[in-house]
FITIFI-217799 format. One record per atom (N, C-alpha, C): residue in three letters; z, y negated, x negated; residue number from 1. Coordinates in pm, 1 decimal, always signed. Atoms other than C-alpha are relative to their C-alpha. Example, Ala and Ser with C-alpha at 12.3 -4.5 7.8 and 13.67 -1.06 7.14 Angstrom:
BEGIN
+------+----------+----------+----------+-----+
! rest !       up !    north !     east !  nr !
+------+----------+----------+----------+-----+
!  Ala !     +0.0 !   +119.0 !    -89.0 !   1 !
!  Ala !   +780.0 !   +450.0 !  -1230.0 !   1 !
!  Ala !     +0.0 !   -120.0 !    -90.0 !   1 !
!  Ser !     -6.0 !   +119.0 !    +82.0 !   2 !
!  Ser !   +714.0 !   +106.0 !  -1367.0 !   2 !
!  Ser !    +73.0 !   -109.0 !    +77.0 !   2 !
+------+----------+----------+----------+-----+
This chain:
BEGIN
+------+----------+----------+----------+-----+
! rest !       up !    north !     east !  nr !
+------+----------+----------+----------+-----+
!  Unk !    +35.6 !    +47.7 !   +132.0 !   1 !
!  Unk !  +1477.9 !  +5458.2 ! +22607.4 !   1 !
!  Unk !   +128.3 !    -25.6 !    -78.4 !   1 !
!  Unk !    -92.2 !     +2.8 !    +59.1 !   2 !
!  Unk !  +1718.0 !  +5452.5 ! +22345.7 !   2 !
!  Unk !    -43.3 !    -89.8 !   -114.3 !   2 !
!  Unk !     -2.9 !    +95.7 !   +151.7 !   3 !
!  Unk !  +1791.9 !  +5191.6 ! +22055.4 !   3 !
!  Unk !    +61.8 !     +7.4 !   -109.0 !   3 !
!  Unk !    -68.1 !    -18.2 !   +150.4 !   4 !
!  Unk !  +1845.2 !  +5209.3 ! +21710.8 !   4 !
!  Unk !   +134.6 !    -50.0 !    +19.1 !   4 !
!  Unk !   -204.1 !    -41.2 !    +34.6 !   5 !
!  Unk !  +2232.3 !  +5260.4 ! +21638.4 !   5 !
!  Unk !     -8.8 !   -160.1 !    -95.1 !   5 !
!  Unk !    +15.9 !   +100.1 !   +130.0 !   6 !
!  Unk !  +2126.7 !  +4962.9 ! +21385.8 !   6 !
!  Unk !    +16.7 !   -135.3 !   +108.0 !   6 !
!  Unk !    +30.0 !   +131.1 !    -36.8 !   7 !
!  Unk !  +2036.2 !  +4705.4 ! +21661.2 !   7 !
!  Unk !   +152.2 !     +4.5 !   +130.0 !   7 !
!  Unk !   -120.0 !    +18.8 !    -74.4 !   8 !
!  Unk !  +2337.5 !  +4809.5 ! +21866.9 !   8 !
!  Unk !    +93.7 !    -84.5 !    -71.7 !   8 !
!  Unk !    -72.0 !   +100.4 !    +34.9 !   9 !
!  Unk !  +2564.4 !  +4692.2 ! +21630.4 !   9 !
!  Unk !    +15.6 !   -115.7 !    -61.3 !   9 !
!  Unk !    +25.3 !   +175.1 !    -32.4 !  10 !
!  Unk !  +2386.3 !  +4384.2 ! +21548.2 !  10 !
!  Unk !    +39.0 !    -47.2 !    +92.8 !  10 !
!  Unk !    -92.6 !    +24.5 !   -100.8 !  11 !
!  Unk !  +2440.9 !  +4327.1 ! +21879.7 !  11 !
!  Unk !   +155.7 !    -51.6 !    +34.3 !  11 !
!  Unk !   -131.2 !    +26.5 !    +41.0 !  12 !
!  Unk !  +2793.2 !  +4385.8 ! +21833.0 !  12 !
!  Unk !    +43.6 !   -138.2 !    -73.7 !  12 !
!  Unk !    -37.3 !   +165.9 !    +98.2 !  13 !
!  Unk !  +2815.1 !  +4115.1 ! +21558.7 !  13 !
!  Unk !    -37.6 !   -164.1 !    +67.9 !  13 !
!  Unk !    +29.3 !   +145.8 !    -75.1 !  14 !
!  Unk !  +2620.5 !  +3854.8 ! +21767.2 !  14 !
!  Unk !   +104.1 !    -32.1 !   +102.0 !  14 !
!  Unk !   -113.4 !    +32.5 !    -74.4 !  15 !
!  Unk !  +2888.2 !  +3907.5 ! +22042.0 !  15 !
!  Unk !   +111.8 !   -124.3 !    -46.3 !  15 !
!  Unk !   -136.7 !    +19.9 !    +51.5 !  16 !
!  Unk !  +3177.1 !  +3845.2 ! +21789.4 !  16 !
!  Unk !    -70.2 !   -172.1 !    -56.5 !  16 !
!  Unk !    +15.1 !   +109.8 !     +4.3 !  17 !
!  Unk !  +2967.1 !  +3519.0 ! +21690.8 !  17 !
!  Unk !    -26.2 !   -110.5 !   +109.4 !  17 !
!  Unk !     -0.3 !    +82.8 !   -140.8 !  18 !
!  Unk !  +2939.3 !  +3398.1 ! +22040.3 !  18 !
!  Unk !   +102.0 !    -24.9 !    +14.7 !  18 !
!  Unk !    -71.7 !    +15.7 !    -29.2 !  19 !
!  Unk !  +3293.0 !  +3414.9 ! +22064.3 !  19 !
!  Unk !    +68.9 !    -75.0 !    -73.7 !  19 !
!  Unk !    -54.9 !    +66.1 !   +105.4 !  20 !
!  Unk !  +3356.5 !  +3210.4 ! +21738.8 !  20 !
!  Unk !    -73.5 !    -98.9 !    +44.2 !  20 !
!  Unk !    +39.7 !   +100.6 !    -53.0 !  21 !
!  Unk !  +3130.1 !  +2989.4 ! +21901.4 !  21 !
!  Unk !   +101.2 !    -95.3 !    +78.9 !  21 !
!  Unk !   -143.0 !    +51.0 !    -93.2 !  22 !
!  Unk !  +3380.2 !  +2932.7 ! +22187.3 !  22 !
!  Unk !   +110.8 !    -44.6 !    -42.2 !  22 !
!  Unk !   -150.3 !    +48.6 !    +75.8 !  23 !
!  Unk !  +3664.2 !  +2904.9 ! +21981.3 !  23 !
!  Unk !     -5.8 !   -102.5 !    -96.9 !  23 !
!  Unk !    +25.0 !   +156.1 !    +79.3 !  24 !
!  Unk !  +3530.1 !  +2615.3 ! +21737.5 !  24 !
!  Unk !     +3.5 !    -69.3 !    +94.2 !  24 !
!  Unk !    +58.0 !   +100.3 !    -79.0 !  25 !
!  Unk !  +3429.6 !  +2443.3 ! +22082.4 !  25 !
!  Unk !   +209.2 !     +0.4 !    +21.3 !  25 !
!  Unk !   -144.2 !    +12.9 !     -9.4 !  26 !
!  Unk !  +3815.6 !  +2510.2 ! +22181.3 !  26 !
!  Unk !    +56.0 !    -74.4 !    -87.5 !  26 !
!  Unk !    -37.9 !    +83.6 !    +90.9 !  27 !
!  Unk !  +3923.0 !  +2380.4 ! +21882.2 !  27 !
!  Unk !    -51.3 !   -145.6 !    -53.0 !  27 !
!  Unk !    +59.9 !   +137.0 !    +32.2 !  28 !
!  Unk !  +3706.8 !  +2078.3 ! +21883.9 !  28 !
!  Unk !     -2.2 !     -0.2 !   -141.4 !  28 !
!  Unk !    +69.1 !    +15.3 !   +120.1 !  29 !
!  Unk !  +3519.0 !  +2143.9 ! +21564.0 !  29 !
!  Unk !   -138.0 !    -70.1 !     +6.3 !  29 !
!  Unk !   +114.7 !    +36.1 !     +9.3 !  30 !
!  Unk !  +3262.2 !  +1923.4 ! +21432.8 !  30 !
!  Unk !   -124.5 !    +83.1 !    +65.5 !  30 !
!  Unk !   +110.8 !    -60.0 !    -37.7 !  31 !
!  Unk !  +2963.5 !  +1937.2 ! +21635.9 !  31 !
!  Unk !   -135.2 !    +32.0 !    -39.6 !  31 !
!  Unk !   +166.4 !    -36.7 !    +95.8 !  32 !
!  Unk !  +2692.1 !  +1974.4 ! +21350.4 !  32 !
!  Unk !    +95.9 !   +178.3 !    -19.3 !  32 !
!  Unk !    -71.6 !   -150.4 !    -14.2 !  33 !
!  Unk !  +2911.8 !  +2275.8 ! +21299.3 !  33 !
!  Unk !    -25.1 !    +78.2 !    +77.6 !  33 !
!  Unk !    -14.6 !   -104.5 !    -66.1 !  34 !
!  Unk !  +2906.8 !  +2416.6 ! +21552.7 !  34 !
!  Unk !   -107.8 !    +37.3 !    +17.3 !  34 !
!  Unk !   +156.9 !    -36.6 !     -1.7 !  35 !
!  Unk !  +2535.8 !  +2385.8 ! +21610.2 !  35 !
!  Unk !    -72.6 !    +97.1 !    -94.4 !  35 !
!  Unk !    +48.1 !   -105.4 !    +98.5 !  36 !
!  Unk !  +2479.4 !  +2548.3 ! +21298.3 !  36 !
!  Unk !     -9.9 !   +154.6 !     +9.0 !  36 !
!  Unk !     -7.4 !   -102.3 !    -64.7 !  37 !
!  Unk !  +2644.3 !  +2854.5 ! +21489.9 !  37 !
!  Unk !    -74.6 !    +34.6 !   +106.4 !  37 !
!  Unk !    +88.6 !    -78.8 !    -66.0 !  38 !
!  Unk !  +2484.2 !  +2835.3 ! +21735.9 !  38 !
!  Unk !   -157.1 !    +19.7 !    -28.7 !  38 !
!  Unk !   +129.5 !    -46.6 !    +66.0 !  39 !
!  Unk !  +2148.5 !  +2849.7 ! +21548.0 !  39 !
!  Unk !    -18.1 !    +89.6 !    -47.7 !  39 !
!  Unk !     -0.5 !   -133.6 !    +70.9 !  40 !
!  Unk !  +2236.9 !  +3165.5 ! +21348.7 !  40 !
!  Unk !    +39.4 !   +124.4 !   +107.0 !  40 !
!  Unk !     -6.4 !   -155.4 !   -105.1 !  41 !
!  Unk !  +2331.5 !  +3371.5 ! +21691.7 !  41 !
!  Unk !   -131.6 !    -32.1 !    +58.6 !  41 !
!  Unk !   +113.0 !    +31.9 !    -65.9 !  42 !
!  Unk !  +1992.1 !  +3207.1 ! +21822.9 !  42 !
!  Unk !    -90.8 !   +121.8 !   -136.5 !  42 !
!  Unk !    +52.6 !   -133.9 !   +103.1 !  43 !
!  Unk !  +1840.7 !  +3388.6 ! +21491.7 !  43 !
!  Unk !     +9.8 !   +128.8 !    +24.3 !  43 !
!  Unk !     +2.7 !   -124.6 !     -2.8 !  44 !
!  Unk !  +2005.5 !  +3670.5 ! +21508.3 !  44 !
!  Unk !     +5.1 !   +126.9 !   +143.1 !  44 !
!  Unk !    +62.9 !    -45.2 !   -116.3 !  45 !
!  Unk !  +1902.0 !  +3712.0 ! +21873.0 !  45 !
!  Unk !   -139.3 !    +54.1 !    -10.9 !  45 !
!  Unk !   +181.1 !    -27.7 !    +44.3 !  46 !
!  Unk !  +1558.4 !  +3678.9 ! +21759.3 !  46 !
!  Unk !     -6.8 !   +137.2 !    -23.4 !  46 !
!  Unk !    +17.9 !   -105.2 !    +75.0 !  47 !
!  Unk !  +1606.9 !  +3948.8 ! +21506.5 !  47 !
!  Unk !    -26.7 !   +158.2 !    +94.7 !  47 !
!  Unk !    +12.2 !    -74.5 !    -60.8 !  48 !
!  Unk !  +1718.3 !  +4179.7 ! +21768.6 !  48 !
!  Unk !   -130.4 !    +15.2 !   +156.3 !  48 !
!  Unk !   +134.0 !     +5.3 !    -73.6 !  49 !
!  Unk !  +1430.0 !  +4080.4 ! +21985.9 !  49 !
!  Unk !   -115.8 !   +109.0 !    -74.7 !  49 !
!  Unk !   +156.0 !    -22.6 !    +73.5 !  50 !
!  Unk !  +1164.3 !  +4171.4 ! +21759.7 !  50 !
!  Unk !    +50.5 !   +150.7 !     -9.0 !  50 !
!  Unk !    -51.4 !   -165.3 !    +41.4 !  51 !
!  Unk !  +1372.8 !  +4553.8 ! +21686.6 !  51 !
!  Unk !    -40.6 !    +75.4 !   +154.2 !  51 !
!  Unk !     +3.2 !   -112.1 !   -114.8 !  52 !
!  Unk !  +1384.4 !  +4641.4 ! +22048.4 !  52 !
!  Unk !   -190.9 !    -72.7 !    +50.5 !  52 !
!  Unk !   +107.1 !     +6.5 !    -66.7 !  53 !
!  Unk !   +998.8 !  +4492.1 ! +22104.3 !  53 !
!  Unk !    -72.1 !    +96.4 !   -104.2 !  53 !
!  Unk !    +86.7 !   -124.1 !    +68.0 !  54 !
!  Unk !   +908.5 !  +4735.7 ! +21786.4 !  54 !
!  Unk !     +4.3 !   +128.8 !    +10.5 !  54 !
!  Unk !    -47.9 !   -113.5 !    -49.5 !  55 !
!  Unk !  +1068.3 !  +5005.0 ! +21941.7 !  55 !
!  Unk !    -69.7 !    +19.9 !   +144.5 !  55 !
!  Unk !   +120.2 !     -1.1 !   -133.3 !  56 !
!  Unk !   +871.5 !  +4940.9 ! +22281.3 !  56 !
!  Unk !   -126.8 !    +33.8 !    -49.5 !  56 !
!  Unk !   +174.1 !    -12.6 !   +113.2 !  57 !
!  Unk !   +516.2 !  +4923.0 ! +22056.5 !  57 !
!  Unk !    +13.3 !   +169.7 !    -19.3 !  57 !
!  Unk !    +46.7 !   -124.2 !    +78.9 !  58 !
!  Unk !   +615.7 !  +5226.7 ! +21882.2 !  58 !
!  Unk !    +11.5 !   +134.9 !   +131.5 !  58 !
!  Unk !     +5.0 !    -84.3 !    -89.0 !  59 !
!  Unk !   +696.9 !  +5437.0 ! +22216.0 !  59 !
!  Unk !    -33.0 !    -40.4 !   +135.6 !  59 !
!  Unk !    +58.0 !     +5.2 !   -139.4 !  60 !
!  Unk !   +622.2 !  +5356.4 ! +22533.4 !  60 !
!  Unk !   -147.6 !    -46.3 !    -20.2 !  60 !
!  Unk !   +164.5 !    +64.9 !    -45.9 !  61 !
!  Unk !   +314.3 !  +5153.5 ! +22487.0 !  61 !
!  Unk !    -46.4 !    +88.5 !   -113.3 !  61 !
!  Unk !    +92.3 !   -113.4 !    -10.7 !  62 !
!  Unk !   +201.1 !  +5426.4 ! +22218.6 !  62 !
!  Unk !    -26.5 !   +103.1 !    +65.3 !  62 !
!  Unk !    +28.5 !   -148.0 !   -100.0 !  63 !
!  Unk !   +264.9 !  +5733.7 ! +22457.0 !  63 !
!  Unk !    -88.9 !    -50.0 !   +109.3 !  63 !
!  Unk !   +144.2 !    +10.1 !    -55.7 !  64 !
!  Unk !    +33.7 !  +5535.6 ! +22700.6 !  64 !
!  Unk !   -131.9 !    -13.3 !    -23.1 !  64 !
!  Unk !    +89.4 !    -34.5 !    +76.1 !  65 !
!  Unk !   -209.7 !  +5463.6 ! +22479.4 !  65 !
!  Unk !    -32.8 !   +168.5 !    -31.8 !  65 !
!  Unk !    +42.1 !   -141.5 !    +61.1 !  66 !
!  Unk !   -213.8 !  +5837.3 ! +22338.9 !  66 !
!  Unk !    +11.5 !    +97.6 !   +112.3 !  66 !
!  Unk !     +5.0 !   -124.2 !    -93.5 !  67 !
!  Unk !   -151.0 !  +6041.9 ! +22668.7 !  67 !
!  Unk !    -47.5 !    -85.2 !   +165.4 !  67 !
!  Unk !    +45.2 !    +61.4 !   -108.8 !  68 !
!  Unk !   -161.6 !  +5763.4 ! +22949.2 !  68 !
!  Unk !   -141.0 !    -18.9 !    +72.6 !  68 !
!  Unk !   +112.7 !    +18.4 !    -53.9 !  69 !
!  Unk !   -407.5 !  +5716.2 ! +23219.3 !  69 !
!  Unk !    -19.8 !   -171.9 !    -49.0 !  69 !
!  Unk !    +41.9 !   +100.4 !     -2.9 !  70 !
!  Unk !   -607.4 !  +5391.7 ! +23195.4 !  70 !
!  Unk !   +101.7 !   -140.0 !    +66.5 !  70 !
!  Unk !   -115.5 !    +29.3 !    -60.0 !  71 !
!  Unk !   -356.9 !  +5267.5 ! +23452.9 !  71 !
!  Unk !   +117.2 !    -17.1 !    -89.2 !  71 !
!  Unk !   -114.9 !    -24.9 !    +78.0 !  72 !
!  Unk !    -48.7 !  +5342.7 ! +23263.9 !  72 !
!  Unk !    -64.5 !   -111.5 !   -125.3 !  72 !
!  Unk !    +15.1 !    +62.6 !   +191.0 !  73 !
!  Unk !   -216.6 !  +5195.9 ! +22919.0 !  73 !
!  Unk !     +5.4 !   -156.1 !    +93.8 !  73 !
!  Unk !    -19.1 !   +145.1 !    -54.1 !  74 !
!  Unk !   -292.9 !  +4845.8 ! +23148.4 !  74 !
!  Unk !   +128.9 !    -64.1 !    +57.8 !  74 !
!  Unk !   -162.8 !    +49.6 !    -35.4 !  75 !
!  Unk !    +46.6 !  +4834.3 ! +23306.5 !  75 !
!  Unk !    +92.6 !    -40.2 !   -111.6 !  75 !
!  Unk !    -56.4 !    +59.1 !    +98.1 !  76 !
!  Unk !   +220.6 !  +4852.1 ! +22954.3 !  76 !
!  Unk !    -27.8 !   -132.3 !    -93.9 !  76 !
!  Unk !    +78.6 !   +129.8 !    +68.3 !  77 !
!  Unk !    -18.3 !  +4588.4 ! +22837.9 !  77 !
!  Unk !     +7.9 !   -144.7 !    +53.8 !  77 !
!  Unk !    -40.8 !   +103.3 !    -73.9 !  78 !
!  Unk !    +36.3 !  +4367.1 ! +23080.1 !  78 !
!  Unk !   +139.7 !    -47.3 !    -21.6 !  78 !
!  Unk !   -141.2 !    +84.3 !    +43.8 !  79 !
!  Unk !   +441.3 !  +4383.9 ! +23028.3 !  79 !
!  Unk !     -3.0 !    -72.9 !    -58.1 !  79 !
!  Unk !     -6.3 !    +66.1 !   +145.4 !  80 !
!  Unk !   +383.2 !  +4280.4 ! +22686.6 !  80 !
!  Unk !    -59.5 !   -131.9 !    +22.6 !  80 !
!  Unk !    +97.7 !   +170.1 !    -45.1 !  81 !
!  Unk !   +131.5 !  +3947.8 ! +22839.6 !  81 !
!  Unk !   +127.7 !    -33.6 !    +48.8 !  81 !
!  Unk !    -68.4 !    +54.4 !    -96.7 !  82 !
!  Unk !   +397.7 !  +3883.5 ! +23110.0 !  82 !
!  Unk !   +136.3 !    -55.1 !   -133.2 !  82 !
!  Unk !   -101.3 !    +32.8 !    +24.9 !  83 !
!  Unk !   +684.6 !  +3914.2 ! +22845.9 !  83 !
!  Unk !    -56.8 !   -124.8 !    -91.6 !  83 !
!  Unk !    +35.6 !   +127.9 !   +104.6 !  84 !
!  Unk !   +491.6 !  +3674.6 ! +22547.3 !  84 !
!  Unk !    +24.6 !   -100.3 !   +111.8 !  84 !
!  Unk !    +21.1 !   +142.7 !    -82.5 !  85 !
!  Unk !   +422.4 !  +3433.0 ! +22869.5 !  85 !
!  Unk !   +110.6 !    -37.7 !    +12.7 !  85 !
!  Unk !   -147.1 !    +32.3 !     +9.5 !  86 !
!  Unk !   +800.4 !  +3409.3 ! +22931.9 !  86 !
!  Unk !    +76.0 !    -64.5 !   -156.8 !  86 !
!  Unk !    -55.2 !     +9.7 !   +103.4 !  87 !
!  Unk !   +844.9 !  +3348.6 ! +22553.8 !  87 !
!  Unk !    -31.3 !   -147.2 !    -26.9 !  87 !
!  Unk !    +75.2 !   +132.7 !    +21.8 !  88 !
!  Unk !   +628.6 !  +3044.9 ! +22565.8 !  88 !
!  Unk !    +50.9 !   -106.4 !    +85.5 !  88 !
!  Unk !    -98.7 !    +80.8 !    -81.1 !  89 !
!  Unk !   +839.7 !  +2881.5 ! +22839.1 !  89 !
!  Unk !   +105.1 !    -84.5 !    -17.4 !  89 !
+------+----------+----------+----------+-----+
């Protein structure tokens, strides 16, 4: 499975804000500060959540739906239960 070129280098950027994370904490910057950072890589985790779970929807769990056995369509359906249940944790 391959991912949009788009959510890779989101990716990328969340890195480079994890690591500005670290380096305010190094520097002993205010800790509403820093929180603030780490709320906007918590966001823009999200973001990339939701890209690579619309990219799952749109291929795997439609090609089982549209060609899969019964099997196959319940197995992908289930990921998707198992992963929400993990989300709710």
């Amino acid at each position: 499975m391959t991912h949009s070129k788009k959510t890779v280098t989101r990716l990328k950027r969340i890195e480079g804000q994890v690591r500005g994370v670290a380096r305010m904490l190094e520097e002993d910057r205010y800790c509403i500060d820093v929180l603030h950072q780490v709320q906007a890589v918590k966001a823009a985790l999200s973001k990339v959540e939701d890209a690579i779970l619309a990219d799952h929807a749109g291929s795997c769990v439609e090609s089982a739906i549209a060609a899969g056995t019964a099997e196959d369509q319940r197995e992908k359906f289930n990921e998707l239960i198992d992963l929400f249940g993990k989300v709710k944790r």
